[in-house]
C-alpha positions as CSV (number, residue, x, y, z in Angstrom):
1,X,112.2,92.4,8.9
2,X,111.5,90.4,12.0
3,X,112.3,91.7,15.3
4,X,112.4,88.6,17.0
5,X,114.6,87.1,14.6
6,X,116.7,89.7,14.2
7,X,117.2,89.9,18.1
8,X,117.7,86.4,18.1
9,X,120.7,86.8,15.3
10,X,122.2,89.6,17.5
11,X,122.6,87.7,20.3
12,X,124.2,84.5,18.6
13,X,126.4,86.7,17.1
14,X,127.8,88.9,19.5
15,X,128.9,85.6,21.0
16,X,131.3,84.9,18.0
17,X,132.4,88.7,17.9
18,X,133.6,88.5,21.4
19,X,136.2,85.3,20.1
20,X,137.1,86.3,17.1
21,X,137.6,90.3,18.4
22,X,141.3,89.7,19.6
23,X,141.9,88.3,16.1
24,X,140.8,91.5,14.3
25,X,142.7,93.1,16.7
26,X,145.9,91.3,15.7
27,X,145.6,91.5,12.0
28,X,145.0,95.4,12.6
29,X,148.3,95.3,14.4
30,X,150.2,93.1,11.8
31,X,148.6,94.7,9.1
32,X,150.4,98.2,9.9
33,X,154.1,96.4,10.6
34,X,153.9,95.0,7.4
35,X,153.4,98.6,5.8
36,X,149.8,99.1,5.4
37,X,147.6,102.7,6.6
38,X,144.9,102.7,8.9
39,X,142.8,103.3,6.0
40,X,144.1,101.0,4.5
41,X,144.1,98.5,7.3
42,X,140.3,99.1,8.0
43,X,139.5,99.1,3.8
44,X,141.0,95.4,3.8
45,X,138.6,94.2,6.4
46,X,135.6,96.3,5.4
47,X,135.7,94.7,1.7
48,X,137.8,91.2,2.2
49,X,136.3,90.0,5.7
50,X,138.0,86.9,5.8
51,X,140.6,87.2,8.9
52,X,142.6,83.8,7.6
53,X,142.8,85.3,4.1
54,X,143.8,88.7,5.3
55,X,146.7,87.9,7.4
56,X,147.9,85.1,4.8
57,X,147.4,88.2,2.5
58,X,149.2,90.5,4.8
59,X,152.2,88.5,5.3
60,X,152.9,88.0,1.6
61,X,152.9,91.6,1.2
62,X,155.3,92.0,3.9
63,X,157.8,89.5,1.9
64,X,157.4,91.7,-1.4
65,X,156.1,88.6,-3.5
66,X,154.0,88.6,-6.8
67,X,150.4,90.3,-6.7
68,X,149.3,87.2,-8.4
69,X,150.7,84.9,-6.3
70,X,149.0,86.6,-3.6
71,X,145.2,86.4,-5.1
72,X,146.2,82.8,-5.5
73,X,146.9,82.1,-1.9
74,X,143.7,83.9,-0.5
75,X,141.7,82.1,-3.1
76,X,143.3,78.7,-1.9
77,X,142.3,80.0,2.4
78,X,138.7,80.7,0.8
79,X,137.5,78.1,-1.3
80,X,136.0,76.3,1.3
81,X,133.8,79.2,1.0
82,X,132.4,78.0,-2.9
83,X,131.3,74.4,-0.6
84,X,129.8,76.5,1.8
85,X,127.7,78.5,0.0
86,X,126.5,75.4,-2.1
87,X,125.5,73.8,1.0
88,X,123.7,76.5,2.3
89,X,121.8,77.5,-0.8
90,X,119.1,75.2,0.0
91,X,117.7,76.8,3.1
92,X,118.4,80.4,2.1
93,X,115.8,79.8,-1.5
94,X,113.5,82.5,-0.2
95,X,116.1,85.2,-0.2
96,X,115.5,88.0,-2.7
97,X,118.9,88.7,-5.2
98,X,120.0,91.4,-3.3
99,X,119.8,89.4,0.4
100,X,121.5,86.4,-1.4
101,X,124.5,88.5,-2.2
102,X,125.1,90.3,0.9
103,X,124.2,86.9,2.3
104,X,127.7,85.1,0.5
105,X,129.3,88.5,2.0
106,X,128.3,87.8,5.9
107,X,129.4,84.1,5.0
108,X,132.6,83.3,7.6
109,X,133.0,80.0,9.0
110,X,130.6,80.5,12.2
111,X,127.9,81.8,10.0
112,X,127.9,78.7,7.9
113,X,127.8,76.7,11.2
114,X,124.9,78.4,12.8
115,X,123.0,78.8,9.6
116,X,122.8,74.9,8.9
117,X,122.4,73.9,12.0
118,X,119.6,75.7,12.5
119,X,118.2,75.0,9.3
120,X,118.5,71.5,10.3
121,X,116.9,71.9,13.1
122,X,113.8,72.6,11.6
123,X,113.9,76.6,12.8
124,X,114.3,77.8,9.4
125,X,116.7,80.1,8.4
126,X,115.2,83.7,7.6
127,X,116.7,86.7,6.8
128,X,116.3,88.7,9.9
129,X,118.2,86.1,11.9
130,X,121.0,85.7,9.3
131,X,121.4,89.6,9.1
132,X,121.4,89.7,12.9
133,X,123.7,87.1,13.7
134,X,126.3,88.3,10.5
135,X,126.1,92.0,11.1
136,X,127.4,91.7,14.4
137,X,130.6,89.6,13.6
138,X,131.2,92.4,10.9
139,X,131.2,95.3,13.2
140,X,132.9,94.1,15.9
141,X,136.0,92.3,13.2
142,X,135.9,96.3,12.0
143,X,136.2,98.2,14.8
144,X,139.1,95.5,16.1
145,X,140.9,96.2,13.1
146,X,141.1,99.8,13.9
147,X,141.8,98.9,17.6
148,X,144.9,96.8,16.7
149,X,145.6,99.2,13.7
150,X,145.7,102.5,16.1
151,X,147.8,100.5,18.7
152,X,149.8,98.4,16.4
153,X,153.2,97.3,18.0
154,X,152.1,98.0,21.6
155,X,149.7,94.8,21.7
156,X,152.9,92.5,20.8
157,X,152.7,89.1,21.0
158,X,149.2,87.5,21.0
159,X,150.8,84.3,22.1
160,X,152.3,86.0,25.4
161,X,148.7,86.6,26.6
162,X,146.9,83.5,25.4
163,X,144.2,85.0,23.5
164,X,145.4,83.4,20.4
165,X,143.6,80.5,21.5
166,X,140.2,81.5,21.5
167,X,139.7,81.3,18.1
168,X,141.2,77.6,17.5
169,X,139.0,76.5,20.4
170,X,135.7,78.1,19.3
171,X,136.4,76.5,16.0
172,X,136.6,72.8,17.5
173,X,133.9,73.3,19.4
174,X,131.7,74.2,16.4
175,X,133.2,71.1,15.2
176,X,132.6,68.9,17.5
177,X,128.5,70.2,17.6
178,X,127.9,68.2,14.8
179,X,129.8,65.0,16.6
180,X,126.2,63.4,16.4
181,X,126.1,63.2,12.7
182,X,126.0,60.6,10.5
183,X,129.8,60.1,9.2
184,X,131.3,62.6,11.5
185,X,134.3,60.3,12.7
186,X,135.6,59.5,9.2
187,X,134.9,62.5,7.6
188,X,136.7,64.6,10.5
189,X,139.8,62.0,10.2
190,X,140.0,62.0,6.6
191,X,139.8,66.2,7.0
192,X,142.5,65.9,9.6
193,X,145.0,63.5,7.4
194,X,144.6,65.4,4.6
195,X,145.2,68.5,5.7
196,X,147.9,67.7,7.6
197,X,149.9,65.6,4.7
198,X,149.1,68.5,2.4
199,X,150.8,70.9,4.9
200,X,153.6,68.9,4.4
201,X,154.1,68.0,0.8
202,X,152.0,70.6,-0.7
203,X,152.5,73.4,2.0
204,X,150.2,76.6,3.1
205,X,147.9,77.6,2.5
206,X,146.6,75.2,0.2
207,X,146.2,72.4,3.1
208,X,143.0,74.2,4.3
209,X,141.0,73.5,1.0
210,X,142.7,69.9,0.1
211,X,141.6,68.6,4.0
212,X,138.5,69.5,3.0
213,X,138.1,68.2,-0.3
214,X,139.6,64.5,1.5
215,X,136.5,65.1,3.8
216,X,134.2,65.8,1.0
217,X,135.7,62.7,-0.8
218,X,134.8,60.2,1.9
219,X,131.6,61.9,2.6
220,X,130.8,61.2,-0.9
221,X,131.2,57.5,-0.3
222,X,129.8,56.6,2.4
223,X,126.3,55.0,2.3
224,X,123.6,57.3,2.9
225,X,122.4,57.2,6.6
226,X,119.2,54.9,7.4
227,X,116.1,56.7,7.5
228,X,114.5,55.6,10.6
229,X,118.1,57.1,12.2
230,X,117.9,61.4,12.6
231,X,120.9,63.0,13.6
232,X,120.9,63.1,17.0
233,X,121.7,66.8,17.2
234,X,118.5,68.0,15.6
235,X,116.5,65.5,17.6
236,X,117.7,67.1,20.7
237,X,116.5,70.1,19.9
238,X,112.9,68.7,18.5
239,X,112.8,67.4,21.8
């Protein structure tokens, strides 16, 4: 494994664990007033790791509905995550079996972010970094779980404290990184339409996969961006 990479992941990381920590500690504490142990709190975030598909998960329990309805709705929050691994396969090709696997684990929505941009950057993606920069996330989403799990009712209302926003602001700013690239503004607003129409006609959580698949759509037709035009993002950094 490379040190330097590795180092390099941690660092990147530990910014993203510091935003999405208040999160973990939320669905640790909503995840015990719905009816769930610790152990049971911390085994759902060990093995799922998907915070959105956790708490849709744990409010279904709370309202007693069918286990199969349940699978259904977290698969609908994480099917993005079948576009994001096909995306991403290309500059992961060197990774053995067994790194490929644990690689799709460590996949959240800032690791997909990071990973192609700096594969499009030209840096490469290696192992080492992508470890680094996923491990981190992982422990610190763990050990919030247990935080808001042990402390449960005490934390209250995220909303009261503002740190509900953190998330929903990192994620528009890893949005908006890729502002430079060719198609962004239709692509975003066909995202944004669809998901928001599909909210209302076709309701949650299904709105998150069908925004994107209206994104996908237009991105599919629109012509192929000239040659002698690089994104501007990865020329930045090639400068």
């Amino acid at each position: 494994m490379n040190r330097y990479d590795f180092k390099q992941g941690l660092k990147g990381g530990a910014i993203i664990a510091l935003s999405s920590a208040p999160f973990g500690v939320l669905f640790g504490a909503v995840a015990i007033d719905n009816g769930l142990s610790f152990l049971e709190t911390w085994l759902m975030s060990a093995t799922v790791y998907a915070g959105a598909s956790q708490l849709v998960g744990i409010e279904l329990f709370g309202q007693r509905v069918e286990p199969w309805l349940v699978v259904l709705s977290v698969f609908a929050v994480n099917f993005r995550h079948i576009l994001y691994s096909a995306a991403l396969a290309k500059f992961i090709r060197g990774f053995t079996t067994l790194q490929k696997a644990l690689a799709f684990f460590l996949l959240v929505d800032p690791q997909f972010a990071e990973a192609v941009r700096r594969g499009e950057s030209g840096k490469g993606v290696s192992f080492s970094w992508y470890f680094g920069f996923g491990v981190v996330i992982y422990a610190s989403w763990s050990i919030a779980t247990m935080v808001g799990a042990w402390f449960g009712k005490m934390i209250g209302d995220p909303a009261s404290i503002g740190i509900d926003i953190l998330l929903p602001v990192y994620f528009l700013g890893m949005v908006l990184a890729f502002r430079s690239r060719w198609g962004f503004p239709p692509v975003v607003l066909a995202s944004a339409i669809g998901s928001v129409a599909a909210y209302h006609f076709v309701g949650s959580p299904w709105h998150v996969s069908l925004g994107a698949a209206a994104g996908i759509i237009v991105a599919t037709l629109l012509p192929l961006k000239p040659r002698h035009e690089p994104d501007a993002a990865v020329a930045g950094v090639e400068r």
